[in-house]
Structures are given as structure tokens and as C-alpha cells.
C-alpha positions as CSV (number, residue, x, y, z in Angstrom):
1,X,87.9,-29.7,-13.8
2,X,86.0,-30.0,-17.5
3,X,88.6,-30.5,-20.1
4,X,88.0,-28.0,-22.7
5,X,85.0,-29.2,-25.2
6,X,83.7,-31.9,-22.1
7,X,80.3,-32.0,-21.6
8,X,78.6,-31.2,-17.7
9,X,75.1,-32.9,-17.5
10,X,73.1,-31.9,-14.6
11,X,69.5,-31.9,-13.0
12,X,68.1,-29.6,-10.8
13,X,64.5,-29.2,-9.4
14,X,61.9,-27.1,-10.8
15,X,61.1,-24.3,-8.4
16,X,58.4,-25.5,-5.6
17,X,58.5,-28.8,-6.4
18,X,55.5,-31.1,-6.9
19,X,56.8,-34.5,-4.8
20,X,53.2,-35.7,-5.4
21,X,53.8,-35.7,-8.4
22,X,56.4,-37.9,-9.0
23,X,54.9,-40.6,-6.2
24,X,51.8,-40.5,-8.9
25,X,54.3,-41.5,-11.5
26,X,56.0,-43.8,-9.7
27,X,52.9,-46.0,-8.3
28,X,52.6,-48.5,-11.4
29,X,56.0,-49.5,-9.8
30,X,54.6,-51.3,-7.4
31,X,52.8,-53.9,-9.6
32,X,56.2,-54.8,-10.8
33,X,58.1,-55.4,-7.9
34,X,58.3,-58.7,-5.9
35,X,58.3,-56.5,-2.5
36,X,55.4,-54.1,-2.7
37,X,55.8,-53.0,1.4
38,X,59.4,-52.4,0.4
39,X,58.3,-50.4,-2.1
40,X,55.7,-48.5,-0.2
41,X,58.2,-48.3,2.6
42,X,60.6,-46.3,0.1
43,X,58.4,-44.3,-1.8
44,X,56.8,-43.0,1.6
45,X,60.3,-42.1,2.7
46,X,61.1,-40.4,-0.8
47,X,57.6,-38.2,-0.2
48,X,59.0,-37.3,3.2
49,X,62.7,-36.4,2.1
50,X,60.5,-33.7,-0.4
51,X,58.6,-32.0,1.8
52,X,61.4,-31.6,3.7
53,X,63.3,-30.3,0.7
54,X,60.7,-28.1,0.3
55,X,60.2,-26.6,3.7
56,X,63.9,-25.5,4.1
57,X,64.1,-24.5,0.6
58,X,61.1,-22.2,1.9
59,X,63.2,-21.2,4.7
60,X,66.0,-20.4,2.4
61,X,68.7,-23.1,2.6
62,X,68.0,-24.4,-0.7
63,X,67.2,-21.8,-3.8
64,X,65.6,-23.8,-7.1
65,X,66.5,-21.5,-9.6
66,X,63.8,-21.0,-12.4
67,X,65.7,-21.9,-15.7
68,X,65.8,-18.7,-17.8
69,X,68.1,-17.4,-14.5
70,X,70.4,-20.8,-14.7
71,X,71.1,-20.9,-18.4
72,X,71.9,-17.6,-18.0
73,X,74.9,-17.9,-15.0
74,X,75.9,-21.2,-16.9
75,X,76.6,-18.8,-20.2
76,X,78.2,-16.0,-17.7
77,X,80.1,-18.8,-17.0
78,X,81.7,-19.7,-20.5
79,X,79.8,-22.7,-21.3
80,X,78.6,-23.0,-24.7
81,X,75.3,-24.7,-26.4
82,X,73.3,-24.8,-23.7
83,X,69.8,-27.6,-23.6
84,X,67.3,-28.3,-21.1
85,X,64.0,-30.5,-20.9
86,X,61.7,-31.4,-18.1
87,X,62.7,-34.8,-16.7
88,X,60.7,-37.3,-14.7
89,X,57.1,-36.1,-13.8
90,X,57.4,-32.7,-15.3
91,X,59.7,-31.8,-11.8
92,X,63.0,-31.2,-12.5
93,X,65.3,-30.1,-15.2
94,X,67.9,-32.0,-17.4
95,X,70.5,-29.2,-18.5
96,X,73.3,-30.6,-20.8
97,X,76.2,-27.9,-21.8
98,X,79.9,-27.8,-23.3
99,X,83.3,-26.0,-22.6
100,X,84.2,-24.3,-25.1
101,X,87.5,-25.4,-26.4
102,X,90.4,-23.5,-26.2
């Protein structure tokens, strides 16, 4: 439930995903950590979890709507003033919108 005039921030992967990407972007990380195998360890993990994000969104379990198609079912929806930007490594979207009050 979103009280009327509540906000409902959200992110949502870009369709076909670049999980490269974001391990490029996430690299100088591991000059500022005091475990760098941790680090390795996790980010190697993360690039796994995405190709397998990926693969069964391929197959149809996930769908990464492009975001022309998702404002629009948010507006069918009632919400009002609807804003979206790229987030972290140009792979996912922020979308920000309000419920209308009554």
C-alpha cells in the first residue's frame, strides 16, 4: 500500500544487460579495500549471478522491459510525475513516481 501522494522508487535493469560493465566500474574498488581476494571473490560471484540473470531472462523467466513500455504501465497505473535516469554503469534504471492524492 502507497498512501496517496507517497513516493515508489525503483530500479530495474536495462534490457540485455552489460554485467561487464559494471565489474569495469567497479575494479578501482579493489585499491581501496583492505581484502582485495575478498573482493575479487565477490565481484567474480556478482559476474556469475549476471550471466545467469541473463541466460534465463533469454529463456523467458525474467522480461527487462525497455523504459518507454514501463513508464507507460506505471501511468496506466495511476501514478503521476513519472522520472527516470541511468544508474550505475549506464545498466539499469532509477524510476522515481507519485500517487496521486485523492
Amino acid at each position: 500500500m502507497l498512501r496517496p501522494g507517497g513516493r515508489f522508487v525503483f530500479s530495474v535493469n536495462v534490457p540485455e544487460p552489460g554485467w561487464g560493465w559494471v565489474a569495469l566500474r567497479s575494479l578501482h574498488g579493489i585499491l581501496q579495500t583492505r581484502q582485495p581476494a575478498r573482493y575479487v571473490k565477490n565481484s567474480l560471484r556478482m559476474l556469475r549471478y549476471g550471466a545467469w540473470l541473463t541466460r534465463e531472462s533469454r529463456r523467458g523467466r525474467f522480461h527487462y522491459l525497455p523504459i518507454d513500455v514501463i513508464v507507460h504501465k506505471l501511468a496506466q497505473s495511476g501514478f503521476g510525475a513519472i522520472s527516470h535516469r541511468l544508474s550505475y554503469a549506464r545498466q539499469a534504471y532509477l524510476i522515481r513516481c507519485v500517487r496521486p492524492a485523492s
